[in-house]
C-alpha positions in Angstrom: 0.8 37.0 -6.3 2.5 34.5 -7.9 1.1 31.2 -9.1 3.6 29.1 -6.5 1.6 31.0 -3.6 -2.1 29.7 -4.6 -3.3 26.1 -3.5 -5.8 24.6 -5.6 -7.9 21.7 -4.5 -9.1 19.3 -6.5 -12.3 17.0 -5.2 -12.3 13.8 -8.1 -12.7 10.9 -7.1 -11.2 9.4 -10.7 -7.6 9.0 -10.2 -6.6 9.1 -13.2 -8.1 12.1 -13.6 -7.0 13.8 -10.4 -3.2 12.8 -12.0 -3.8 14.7 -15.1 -5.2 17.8 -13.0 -2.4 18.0 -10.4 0.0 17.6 -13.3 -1.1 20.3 -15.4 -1.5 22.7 -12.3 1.8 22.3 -11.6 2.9 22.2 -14.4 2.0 26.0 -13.9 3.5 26.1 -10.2 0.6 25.9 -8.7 0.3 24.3 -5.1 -2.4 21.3 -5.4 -4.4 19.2 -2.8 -6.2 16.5 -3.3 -9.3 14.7 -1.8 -11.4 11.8 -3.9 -15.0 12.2 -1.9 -17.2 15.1 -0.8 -16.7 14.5 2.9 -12.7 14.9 2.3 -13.0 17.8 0.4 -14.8 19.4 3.0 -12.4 18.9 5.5 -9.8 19.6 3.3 -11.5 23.0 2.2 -12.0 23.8 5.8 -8.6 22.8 7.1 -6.5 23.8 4.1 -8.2 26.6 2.9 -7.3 26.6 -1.1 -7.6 29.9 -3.3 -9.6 27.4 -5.6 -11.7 24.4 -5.3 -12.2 22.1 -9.1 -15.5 20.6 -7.6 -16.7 17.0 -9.8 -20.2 16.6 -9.7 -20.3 12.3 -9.3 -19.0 11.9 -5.9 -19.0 8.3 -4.6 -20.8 9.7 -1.1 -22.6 12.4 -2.4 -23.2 14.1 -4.9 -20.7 17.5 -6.1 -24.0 20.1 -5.4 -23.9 19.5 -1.9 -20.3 19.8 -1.6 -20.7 23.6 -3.4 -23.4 24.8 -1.3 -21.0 23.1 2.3 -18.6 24.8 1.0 -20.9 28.5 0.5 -21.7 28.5 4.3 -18.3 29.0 5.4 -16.3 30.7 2.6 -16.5 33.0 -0.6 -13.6 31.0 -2.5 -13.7 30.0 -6.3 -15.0 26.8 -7.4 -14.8 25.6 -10.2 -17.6 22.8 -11.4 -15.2 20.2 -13.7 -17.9 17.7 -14.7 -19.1 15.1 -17.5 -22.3 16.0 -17.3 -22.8 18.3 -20.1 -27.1 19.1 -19.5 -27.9 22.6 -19.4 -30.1 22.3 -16.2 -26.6 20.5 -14.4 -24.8 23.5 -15.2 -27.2 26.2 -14.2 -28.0 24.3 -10.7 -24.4 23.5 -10.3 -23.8 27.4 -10.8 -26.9 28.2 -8.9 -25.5 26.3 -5.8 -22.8 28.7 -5.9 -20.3 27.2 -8.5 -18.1 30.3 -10.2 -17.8 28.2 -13.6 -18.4 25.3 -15.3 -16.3 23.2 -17.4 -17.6 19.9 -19.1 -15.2 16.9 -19.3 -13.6 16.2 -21.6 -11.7 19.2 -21.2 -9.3 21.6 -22.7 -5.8 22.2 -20.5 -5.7 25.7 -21.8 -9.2 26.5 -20.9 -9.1 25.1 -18.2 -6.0 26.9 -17.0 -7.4 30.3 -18.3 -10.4 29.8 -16.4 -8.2 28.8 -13.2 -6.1 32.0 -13.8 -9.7 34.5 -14.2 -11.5 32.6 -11.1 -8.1 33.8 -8.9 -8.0 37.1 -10.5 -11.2 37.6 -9.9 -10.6 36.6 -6.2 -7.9 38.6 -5.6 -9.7 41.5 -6.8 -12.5 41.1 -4.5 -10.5 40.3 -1.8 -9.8 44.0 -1.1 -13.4 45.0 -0.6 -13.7 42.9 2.5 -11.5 44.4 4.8 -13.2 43.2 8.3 -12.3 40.1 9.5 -14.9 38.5 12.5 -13.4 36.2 14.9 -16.0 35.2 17.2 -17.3 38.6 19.2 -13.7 40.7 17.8 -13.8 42.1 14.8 -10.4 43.4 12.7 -10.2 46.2 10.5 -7.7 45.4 8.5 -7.6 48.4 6.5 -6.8 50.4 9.9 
């Protein structure tokens, strides 16, 4: 898969720095979406369904946590915690919550990109061991 084919969503609710993020994603040709609170990102999660979510932990409705664990209930996706909080104890209970990685602001674009590329490969990967998909009582064997 090429990176044109994955959607990343980004849940900031800095603008400024939601216009550095999408520009360095696509800089890369990645697809990007954007919401600036929790409550958008979860809709957008839901209704968009990204290969990726870069999760900030200071929401204006809530806080970033909640968002992870929302997010947990209803899909395996990668997220990615990008967060100014730099405390050891934010980092384990952000991964705790079901956060893939953590990446304290200010940030590095090429770590941060090489962390977006390994939370997709690693994705992909996995992908292929869940070969049933449940809709409702029917259940597809995709491997069959």
């Amino acid at each position: 898969m090429t990176e044109a084919m994955f959607l990343v969503l980004i849940v900031e609710d800095d603008a400024g720095i939601r216009d550095v993020l999408r520009t360095l994603l696509e800089s890369q040709h990645y697809r990007v979406a954007e919401a600036e609170s929790a409550a958008r990102g979860s809709i957008e999660a839901r209704n968009r369904r990204p290969d990726l979510v870069i999760v900030d932990l200071g929401l204006p409705d809530r806080d970033g946590m909640s968002l992870i664990r929302e997010i947990r209930r209803f899909s395996p996706l990668p997220i990615l915690v990008l967060s100014a909080r730099t405390m050891e104890t934010d980092k384990i209970a952000a991964l705790d919550a079901g956060a893939d990685d953590y990446v304290a602001k200010p940030f590095s674009a090429p770590e941060l990109l090489a962390r977006v590329r390994s939370a997709l490969r690693r994705n992909a990967r996995g992908s292929g061991q869940l070969p049933l998909l449940r809709l409702g009582p029917v259940t597809v064997d995709l491997t069959k």
